[in-house]
N, C-alpha and C positions, 0 to 999 in steps of 0.2 A: 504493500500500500504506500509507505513510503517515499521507493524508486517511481512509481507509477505518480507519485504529487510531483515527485523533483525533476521527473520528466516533463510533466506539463506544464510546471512554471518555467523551465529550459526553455520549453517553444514558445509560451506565450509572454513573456515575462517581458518584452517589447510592447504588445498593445498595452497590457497591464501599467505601465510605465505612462504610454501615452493618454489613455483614457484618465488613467489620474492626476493628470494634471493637466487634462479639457476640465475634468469636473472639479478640480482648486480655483483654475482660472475665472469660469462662470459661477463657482459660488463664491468668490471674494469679491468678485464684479457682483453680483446680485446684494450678497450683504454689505455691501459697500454703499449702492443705489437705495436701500433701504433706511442704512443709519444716517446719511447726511441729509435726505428727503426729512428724516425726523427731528436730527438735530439741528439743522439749518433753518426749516423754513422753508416754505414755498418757492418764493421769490430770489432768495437766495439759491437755495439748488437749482433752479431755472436759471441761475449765472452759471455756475458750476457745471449744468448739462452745456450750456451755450459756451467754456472754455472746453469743456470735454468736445465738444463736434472738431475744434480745433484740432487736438489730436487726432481722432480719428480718420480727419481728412489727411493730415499727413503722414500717417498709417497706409491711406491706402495708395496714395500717391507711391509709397517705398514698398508696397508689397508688387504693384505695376511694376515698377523701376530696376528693384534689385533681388525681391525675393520669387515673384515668377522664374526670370530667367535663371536664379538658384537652383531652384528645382528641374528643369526642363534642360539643361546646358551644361551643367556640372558633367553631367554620365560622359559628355561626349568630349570633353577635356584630355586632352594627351598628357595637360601637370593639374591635376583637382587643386593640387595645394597652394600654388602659386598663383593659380585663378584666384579661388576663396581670399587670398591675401591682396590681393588686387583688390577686390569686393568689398574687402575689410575697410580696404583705403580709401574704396568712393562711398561709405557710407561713413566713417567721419565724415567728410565729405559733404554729405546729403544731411548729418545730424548737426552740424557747423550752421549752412545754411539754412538748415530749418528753424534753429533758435532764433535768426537776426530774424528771418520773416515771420513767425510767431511773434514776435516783439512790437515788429511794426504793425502786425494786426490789431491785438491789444488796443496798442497806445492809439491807431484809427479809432478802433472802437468808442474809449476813451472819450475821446476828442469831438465823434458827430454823435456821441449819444452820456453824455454828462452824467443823464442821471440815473446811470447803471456803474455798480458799486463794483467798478474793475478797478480800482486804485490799488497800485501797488504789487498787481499780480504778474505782469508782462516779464517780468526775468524769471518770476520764477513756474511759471509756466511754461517759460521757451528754456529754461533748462529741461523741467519735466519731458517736454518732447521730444529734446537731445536724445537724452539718456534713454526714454521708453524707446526709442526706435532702435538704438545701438543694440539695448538689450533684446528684442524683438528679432532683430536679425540676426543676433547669435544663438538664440535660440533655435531658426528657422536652418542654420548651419548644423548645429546639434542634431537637429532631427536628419538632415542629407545627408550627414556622415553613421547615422545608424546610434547615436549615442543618447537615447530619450531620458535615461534616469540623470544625465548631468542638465536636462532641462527643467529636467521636477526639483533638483536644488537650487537650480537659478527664480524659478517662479516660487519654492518658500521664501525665498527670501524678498522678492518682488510685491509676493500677492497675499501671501500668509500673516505677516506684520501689519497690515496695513486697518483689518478692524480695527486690533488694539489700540493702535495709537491714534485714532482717532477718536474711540471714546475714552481712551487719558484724558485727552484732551478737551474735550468734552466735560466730563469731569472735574477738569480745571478749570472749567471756564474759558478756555482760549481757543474753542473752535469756533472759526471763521470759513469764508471762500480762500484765504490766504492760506493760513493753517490748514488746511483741509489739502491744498493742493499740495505744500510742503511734505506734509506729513506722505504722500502717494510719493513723490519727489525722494523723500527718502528711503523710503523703500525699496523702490529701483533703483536708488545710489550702491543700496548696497547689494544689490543681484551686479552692480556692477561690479565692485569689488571682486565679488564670487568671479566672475567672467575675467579679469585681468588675472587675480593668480589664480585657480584653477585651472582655466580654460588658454589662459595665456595667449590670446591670437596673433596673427601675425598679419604686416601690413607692410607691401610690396609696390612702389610707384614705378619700377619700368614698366614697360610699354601700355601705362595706365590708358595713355588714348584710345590705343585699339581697342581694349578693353569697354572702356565707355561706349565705343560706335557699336561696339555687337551688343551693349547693352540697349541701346538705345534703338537700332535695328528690329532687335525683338519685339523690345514695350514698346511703341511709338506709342501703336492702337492702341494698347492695353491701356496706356497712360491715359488716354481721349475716354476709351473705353469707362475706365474708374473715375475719372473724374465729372463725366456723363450721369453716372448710376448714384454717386453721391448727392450730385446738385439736383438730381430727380427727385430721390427722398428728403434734401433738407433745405431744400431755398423756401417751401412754404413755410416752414419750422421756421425758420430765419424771416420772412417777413412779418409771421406772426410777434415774433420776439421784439420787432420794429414796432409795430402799429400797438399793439396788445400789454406789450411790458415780460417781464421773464417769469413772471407767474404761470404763464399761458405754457410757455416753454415746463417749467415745473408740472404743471399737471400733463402734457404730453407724456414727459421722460419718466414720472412714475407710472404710469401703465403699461409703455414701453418694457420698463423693468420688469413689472408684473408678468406681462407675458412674456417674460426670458425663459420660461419653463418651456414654455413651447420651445423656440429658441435649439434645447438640448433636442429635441426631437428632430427637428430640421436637418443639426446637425449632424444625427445619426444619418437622415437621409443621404445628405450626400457624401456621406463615408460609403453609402450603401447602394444605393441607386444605382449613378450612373458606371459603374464597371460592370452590374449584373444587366443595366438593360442595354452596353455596349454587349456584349457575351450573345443574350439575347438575340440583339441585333444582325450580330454576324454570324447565330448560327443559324436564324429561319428569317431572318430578314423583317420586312415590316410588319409583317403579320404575329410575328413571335414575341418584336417590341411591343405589340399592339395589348395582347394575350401576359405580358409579363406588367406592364404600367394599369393592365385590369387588377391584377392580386397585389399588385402593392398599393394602390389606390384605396381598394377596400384594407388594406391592413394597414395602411396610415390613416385611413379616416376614422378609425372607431376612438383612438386613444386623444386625436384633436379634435372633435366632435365633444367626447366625454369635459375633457377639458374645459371646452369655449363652451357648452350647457352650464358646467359649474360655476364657473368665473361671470356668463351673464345671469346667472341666477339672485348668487350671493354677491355681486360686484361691489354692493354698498359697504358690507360686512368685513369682507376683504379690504376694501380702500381704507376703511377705518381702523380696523385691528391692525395690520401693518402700519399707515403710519401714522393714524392719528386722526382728530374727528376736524381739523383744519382740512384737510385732504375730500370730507364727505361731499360737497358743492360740488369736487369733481369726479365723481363716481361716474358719470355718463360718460367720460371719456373712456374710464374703462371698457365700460356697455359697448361704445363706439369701435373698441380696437378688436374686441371680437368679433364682430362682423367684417373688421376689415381683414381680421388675418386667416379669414375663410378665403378670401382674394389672393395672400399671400401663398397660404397652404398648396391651392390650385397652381398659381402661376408660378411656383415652385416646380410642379411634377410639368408642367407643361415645356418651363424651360430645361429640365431635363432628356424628353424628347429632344429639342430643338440640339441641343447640344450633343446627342449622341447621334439624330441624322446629320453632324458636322453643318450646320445652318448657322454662326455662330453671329453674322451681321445679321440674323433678325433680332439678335437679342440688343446689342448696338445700336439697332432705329428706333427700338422698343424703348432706350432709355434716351434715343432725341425725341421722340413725342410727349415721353411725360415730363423730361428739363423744359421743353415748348410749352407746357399744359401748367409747370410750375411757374414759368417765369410771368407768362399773359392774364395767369386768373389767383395764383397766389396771394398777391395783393389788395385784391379786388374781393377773394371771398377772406378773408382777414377784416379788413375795415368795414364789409357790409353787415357781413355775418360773426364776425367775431370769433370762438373758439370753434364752436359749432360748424362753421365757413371754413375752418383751418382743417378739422377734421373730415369733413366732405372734400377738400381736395386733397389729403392721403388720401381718403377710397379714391379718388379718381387718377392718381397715377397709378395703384395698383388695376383699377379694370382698363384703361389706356396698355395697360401692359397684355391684361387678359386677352383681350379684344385684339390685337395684336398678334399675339402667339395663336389662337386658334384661327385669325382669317389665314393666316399662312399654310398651319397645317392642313385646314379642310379646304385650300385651293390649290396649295402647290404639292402636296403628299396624299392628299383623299382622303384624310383623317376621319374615322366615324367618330364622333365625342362621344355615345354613349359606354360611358364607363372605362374609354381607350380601348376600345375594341373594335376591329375592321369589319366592315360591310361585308 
């Protein structure tokens, strides 16, 4: 019995490694979203989501940029190691420039909107994004070289600290949007730490340029790509925050939160999906994709379904027990995001299709009509309609997406929608 455990942690003792620390990651990001939503403040964490969008825009800018082509380009390297150190190089690099422009965002901010209480956060934000990205891509190294348990020490140290010290602080009295960010800032200081001696990287400037061109060669799209899909989803968020105030933003981004549960589900999907409905694909073709997005259809839907009946049921209950009876006024937005991540759920499994028939510029147009759909009516349903106006135009870049994805299939492929099964 023994040999037979020590056997199967032998083989498995990689995923084991990585799934634990997806699920560190998203629950110190969840308990994370939860404590500052309560000890903050509405308005306040509605700055705090709106410095957060900042990271994550420059997140996906460098996941386009350096960590695609990580992945996809490393295998075909005649020196892996002198690439990666190259990589190393242009991501100082890209963490250098990312502070000064984080900074000048800020102090913009700042500047055309006074009476949002960003004073004093621009350096230490645009360190925060430094350092998360550096960290971010040595992890994403970590995992290419096959090494997942020295990323689960770099994220205790990242992501595991970071409750604590924010309810010390708390406790003391001195949590703020400043302190709050500090406090995340040092945490990843010290995953940095862990990464310089531990991990000890290497950083190599010959023939850095060629290097850039094949990076740059790759991402171009990807770059346009990600920067498309972001402004899809948050220029309305961002105009609301304009017109509205960052309360508007706070009650968004805890519901958001809320459905982060979902979230891990998704993200099992596409751990799962799309290599089984490529497989699929190329062993009976469209009829076999059609027959394989039928049974996983229904075995995604019962657990997201379950889900989004409970969360709109008790939506009130839930807004308030988590975080508080200041939060109940916006219980309808939770109501709101269940319906809308019935849209998401869908055009999830649909962009799945699209991407294993290699159709991958529908998905591209898909996020120029809803950046077009966020920029012309964003503003317009914000100041008419107010939060209600902000949430009606989420739903409508996600069905702009729907609508989208199925005229393609069922003109250019014959797609039956009943249940993704062929005629």
């Amino acid at each position: 019995m023994k040999n037979r455990m020590m056997e199967l942690w032998s083989k498995n003792q990689a995923k084991v490694w990585i799934f634990g620390d997806q699920g560190l990651v998203s629950g110190v990001n969840f308990t994370i979203g939860i404590l500052l939503a309560r000890f903050l403040g509405i308005e306040t964490f509605g700055l705090f989501s709106l410095a957060w969008m900042v990271l994550f825009f420059s997140s996906s800018i460098q996941q386009a940029f350096l960590t695609a082509p990580l992945f996809a380009l490393t295998p075909k390297q005649e020196n892996p190691a002198q690439w990666m150190a190259q990589l190393y190089f242009i991501q100082i690099l890209f963490s250098v420039l990312s502070f000064f422009i984080v900074v000048a965002i800020v102090e913009s901010a700042i500047y055309f909107n006074p009476t949002w209480n960003f004073n004093g956060i621009s350096i230490t934000l645009g360190l925060l994004v430094a350092v998360y990205l550096f960290n971010d891509f040595s992890r994403r190294v970590l995992f290419t070289t096959h090494q997942p348990k020295k990323v689960v020490f770099i994220d205790v140290y990242g992501y595991a600290l970071q409750p604590l010290i924010v309810i010390a602080l708390y406790g003391l009295d001195l949590l703020s949007l400043q302190t709050a960010l500090a406090a995340i800032f040092g945490a990843q200081l010290l995953s940095l730490g862990y990464i310089i001696i531990r991990i000890r990287p290497t950083f190599i400037f010959q023939d850095i340029k060629n290097t850039a061109a094949t990076l740059w060669n790759y991402s171009r799209f990807l770059l346009a790509t990600a920067m498309l899909q972001w402004s899809s989803a948050n220029y309305i968020i961002l105009f609301a925050a304009s017109i509205l105030g960052p309360a508007a933003i706070g009650a968004i981004k805890v519901a958001q939160n809320l459905m982060g549960v979902l979230n891990v589900l998704f993200q099992a999907m596409e751990n799962i999906i799309p290599v089984r409905s490529a497989e699929a694909y190329h062993r009976g073709g469209i009829k076999a994709l059609g027959i394989y997005m039928q049974k996983t259809t229904i075995q995604f839907l019962t657990p997201v379904a379950l889900v989004l009946i409970l969360v709109g049921i008790f939506h009130q209950q839930i807004m308030t027990t988590i975080y508080g009876d200041e939060y109940l006024q916006y219980s309808f937005v939770l109501l709101a995001f269940c319906g809308i991540y019935i849209l998401v759920f869908l055009g999830t499994l649909l962009r799945f299709i699209i991407r294993t028939l290699e159709y991958n510029q529908i998905i591209f147009w898909s996020y120029v009509f809803t950046t077009s759909f966020s920029l012309l009516a964003g503003k317009v349903l914000a100041t008419d309609y107010g939060l209600t106006g902000v949430l009606v135009g989420i739903a409508g870049t996600q069905i702009i997406s729907f609508i989208s994805f199925i005229t393609f299939l069922k003109f250019k492929v014959k797609w039956n929608f009943r249940l993704f099964t062929l005629s």
